[in-house]
C-alpha positions as CSV (number, residue, x, y, z in Angstrom):
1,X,-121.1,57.1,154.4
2,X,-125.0,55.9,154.6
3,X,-123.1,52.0,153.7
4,X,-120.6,52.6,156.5
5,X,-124.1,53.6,158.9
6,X,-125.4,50.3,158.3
7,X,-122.4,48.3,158.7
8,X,-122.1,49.5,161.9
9,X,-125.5,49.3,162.7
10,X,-125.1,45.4,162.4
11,X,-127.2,45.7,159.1
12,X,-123.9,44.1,157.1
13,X,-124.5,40.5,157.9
14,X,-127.7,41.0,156.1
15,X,-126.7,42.5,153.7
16,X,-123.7,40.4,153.1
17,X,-126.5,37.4,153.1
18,X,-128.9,38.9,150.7
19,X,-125.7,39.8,147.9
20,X,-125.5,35.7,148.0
21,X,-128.5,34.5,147.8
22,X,-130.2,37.0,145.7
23,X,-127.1,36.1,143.1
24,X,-128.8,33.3,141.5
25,X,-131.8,36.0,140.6
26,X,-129.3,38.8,140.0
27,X,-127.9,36.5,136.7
28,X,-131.5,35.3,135.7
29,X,-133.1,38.4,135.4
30,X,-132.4,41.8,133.9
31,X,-130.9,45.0,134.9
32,X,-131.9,48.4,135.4
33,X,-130.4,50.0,132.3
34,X,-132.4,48.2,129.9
35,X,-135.4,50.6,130.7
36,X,-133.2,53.5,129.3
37,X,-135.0,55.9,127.8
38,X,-137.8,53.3,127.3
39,X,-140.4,56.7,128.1
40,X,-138.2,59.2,127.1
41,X,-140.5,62.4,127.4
42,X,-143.2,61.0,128.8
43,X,-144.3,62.4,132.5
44,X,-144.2,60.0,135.6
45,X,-145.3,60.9,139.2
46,X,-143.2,58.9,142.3
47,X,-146.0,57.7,144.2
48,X,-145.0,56.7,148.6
49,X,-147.4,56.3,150.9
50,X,-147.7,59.6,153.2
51,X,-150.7,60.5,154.3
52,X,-151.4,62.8,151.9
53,X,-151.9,60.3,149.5
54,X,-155.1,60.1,150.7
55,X,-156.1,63.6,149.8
56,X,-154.5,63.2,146.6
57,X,-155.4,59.9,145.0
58,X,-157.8,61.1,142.7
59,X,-155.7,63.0,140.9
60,X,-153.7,60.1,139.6
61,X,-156.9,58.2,139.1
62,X,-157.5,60.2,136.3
63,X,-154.7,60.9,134.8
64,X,-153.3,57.1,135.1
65,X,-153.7,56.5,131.4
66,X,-151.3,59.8,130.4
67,X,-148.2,59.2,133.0
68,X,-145.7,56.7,134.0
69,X,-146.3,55.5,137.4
70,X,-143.0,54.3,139.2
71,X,-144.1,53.5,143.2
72,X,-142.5,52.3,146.2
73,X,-143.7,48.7,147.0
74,X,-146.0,49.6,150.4
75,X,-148.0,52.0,148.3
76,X,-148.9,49.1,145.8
77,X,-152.2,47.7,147.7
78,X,-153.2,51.1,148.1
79,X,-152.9,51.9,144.6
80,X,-154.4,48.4,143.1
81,X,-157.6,48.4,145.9
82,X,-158.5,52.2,143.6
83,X,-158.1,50.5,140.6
84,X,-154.6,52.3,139.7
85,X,-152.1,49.8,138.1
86,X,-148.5,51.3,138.4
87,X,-146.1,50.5,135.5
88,X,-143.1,49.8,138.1
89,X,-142.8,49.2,142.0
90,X,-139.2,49.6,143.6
91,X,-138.3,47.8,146.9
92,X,-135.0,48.2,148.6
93,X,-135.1,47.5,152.7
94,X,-132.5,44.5,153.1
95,X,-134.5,43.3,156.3
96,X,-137.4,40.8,156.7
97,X,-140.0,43.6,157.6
98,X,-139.8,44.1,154.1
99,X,-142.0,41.3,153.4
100,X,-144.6,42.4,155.1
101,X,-145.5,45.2,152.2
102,X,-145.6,42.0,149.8
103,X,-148.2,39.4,151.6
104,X,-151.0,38.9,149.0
105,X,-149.2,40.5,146.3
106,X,-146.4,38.2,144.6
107,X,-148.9,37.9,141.9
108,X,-149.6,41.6,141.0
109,X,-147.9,41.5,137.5
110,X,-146.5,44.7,138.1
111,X,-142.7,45.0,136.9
112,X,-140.8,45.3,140.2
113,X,-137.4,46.9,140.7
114,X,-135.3,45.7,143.1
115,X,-131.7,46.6,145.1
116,X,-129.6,43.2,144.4
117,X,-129.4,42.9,148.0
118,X,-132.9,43.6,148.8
119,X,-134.5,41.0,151.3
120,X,-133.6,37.6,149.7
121,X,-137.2,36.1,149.4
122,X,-138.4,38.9,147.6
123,X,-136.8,37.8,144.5
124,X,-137.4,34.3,145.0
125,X,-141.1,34.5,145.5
126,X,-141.7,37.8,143.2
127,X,-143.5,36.2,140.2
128,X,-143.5,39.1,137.7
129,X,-141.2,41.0,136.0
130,X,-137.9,41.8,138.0
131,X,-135.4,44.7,136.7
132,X,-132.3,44.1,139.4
133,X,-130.8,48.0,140.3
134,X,-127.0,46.6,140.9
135,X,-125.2,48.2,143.8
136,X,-121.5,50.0,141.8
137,X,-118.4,48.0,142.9
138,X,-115.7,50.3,141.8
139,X,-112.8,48.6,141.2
140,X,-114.6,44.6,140.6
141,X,-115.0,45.6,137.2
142,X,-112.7,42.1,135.9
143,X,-113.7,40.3,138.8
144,X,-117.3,37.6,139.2
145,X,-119.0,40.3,140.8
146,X,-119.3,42.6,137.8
147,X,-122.3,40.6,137.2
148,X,-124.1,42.9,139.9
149,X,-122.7,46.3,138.6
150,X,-123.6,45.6,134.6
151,X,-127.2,45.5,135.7
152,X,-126.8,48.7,136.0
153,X,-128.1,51.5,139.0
154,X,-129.4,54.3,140.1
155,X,-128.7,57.4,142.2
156,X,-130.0,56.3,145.9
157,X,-130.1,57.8,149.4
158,X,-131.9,56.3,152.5
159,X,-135.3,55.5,151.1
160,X,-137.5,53.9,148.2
161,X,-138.6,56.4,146.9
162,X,-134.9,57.8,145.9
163,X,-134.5,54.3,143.8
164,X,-138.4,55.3,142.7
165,X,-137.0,59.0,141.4
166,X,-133.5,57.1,140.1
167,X,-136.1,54.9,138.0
168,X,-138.2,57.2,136.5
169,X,-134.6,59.1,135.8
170,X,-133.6,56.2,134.5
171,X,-136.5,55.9,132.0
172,X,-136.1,59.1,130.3
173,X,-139.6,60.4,131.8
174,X,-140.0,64.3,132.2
175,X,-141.2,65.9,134.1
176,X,-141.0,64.0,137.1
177,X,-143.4,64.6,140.4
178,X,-144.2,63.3,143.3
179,X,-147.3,62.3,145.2
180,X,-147.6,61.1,149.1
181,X,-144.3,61.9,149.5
182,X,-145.1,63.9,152.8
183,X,-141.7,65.6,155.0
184,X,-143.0,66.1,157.9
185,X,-145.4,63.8,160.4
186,X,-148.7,64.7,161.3
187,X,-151.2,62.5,162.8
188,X,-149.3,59.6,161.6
189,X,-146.9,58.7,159.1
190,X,-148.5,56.6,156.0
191,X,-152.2,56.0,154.3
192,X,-153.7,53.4,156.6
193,X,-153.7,50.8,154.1
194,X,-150.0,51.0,153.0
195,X,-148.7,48.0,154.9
196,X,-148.5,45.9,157.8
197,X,-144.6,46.3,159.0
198,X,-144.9,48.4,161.6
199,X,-145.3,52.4,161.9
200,X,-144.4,55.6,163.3
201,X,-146.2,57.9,165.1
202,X,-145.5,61.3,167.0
203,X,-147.0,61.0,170.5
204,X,-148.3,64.1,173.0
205,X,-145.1,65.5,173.7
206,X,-144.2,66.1,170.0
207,X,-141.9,63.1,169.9
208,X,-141.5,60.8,166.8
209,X,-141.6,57.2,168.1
210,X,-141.6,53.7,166.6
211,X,-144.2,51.0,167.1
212,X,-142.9,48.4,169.3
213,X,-142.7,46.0,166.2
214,X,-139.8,48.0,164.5
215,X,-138.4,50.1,167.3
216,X,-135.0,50.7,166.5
217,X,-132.1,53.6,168.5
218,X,-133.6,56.5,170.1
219,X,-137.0,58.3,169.3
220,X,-136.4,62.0,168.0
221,X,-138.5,64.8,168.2
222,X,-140.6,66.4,165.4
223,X,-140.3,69.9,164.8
224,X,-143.4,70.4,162.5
């Protein structure tokens, strides 16, 4: 249902556009499923970039060095500029907005995880590690495009930080928690720092709207 959303939402073209040109990167570099198990045990924390993050950040500076950190890629320059390294980052958004949580940090040597039809440049201009999370093509199993499906995937909804939980899932880690991963708006809706693509905010009247920059439908209202 959430792929039929998008298609409708004119959000296939790009997505359509990103499954080719990413293929090239999708061949090169490995899948998902071989970080199996790879921490099998250990305990990870899902780190996204609400604003409680901010209250909470300490925490995971001290216990960096006993967890698995798998975060969603606008929480990386947060995380680097306290002197936390994560051990993955995980991008999804198919649109060019998306590159906007990347400027200044193609070079972070962190291992990123990726949709295979993330925003094409992404993969091109990543220069670290890349584990592709393949998007399941039932049926393509004998066809060219069970290239994308062997790399494996994870269980996703509408947001990083499911392919962040699907990751750490994937990597045997438990348990799993999560940090700055706020449900409802207050003040505003991410740490400060987290990126430069555009924001939400709920005005006076208790509505949730979009900065101009990424305004998309109709605003809603908060009920928190």
């Amino acid at each position: 249902e959430f792929r039929r959303v998008l298609f409708r939402s004119g959000a296939g073209i790009e997505l359509v556009l990103n499954d080719i040109q990413n293929l090239p990167y999708v061949i090169r570099h490995r899948g998902i499923d071989e970080l199996t198990n790879l921490f099998k045990g250990k305990p990870a924390v899902i780190v996204s970039t609400g604003p409680s993050l901010k209250k909470n950040i300490h925490l995971l500076q001290a216990a960096q060095d006993r967890i698995i950190i798998v975060a969603t890629m606008q929480s990386l320059r947060i995380l680097l500029s306290y002197g936390i390294t994560p051990d993955f980052v995980c991008t999804v958004d198919y649109g060019k907005v998306n590159m906007g949580h990347f400027k200044g940090l193609m070079d972070s040597g962190v291992p990123l995880v990726a949709l295979n039809r993330c925003y094409a440049p992404i993969l091109k201009e990543w220069q670290g590690t890349k584990f592709i999370v393949g998007t399941p093509l039932p049926g393509y199993e004998e066809t060219g495009l069970a290239v994308i499906s062997k790399k494996g995937s994870v269980d996703q909804g509408g947001s990083v930080s499911h392919t962040c939980m699907g990751t750490a899932i994937k990597l045997g880690c438990n348990p799993i928690t999560v940090i700055g991963q706020d449900l409802a708006l207050g003040e505003s809706s991410h740490f400060k720092q987290a990126d430069e693509s555009g924001d939400v905010f709920v005005d006076e009247k208790g509505i949730i709207q979009r900065s101009e920059e990424r305004r998309v439908g109709k605003e809603c209202r908060s009920r928190w």
